[in-house]
C-alpha positions in Angstrom: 17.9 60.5 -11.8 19.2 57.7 -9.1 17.7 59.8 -6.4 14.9 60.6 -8.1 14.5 56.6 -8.8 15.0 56.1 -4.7 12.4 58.5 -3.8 9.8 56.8 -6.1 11.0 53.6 -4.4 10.5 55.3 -0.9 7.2 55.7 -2.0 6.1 53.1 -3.1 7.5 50.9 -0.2 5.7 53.2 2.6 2.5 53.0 0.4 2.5 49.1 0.8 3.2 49.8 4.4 0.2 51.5 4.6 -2.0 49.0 2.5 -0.8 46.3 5.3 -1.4 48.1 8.2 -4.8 49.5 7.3 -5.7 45.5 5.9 -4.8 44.6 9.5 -6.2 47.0 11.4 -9.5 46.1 9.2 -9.5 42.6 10.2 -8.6 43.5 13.7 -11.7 46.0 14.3 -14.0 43.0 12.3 -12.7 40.5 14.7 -13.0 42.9 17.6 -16.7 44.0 16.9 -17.7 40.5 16.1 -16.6 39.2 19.9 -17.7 42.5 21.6 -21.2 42.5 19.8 -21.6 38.6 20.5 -20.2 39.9 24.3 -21.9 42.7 24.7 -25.4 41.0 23.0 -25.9 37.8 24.1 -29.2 37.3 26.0 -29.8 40.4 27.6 -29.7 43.0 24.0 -30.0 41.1 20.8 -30.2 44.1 19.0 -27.4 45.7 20.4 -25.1 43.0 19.7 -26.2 43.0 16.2 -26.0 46.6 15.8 -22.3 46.6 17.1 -21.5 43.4 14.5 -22.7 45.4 11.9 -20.8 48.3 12.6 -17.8 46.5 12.9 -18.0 45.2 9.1 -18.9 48.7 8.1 -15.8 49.7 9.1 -13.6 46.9 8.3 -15.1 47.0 5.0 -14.1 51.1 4.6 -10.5 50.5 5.8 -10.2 47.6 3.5 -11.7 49.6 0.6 -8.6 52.6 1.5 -6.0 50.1 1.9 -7.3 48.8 -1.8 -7.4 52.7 -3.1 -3.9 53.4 -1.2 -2.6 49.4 -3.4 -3.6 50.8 -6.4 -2.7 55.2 -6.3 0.8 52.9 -5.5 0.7 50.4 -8.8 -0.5 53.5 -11.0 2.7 55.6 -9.6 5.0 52.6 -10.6 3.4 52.3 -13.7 3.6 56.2 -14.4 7.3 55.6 -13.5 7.7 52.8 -15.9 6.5 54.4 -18.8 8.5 57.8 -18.0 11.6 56.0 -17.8 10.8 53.8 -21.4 10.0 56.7 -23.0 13.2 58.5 -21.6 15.5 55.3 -22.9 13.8 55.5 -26.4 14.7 59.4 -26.8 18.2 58.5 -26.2 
């Protein structure tokens, strides 16, 4: 049951690993498209710049929405875990 209990740990540490990184890479491509679109727009294409902005959240607000969905797949396991192991206790 110890490895078992170290796996789940494994897990669940990689999974907040993942939440992290794909939080930062969100705010990263926000930042980014938010300079290149003012960069890229300014006073010769508007639009374009706009355009690009807009992307930029899109995405940044998709990675942020997986890294959210990766958070909580990773509580729900823990919680799963938690459960499994009271229940086990109380049998014995």
């Amino acid at each position: 049951m110890k490895r078992f209990d170290d796996e789940i740990e494994r897990v669940l540490n990689k999974a907040g690993v993942a939440a992290f990184g794909m939080t930062a890479v969100a705010a990263l491509t926000l930042i980014g498209g938010t300079i290149t679109g003012i960069y890229i727009g300014g006073d010769t294409a508007p639009m374009i710049g706009i355009w690009i902005v807009l992307g930029a959240a899109a995405m940044a607000g998709l990675l942020y929405g997986l890294a959210a969905i990766v958070n909580l797949l990773g509580m729900q396991l823990m919680e799963t875990w938690r459960q499994g192991r009271v229940g086990e206790s109380s049998e014995g």
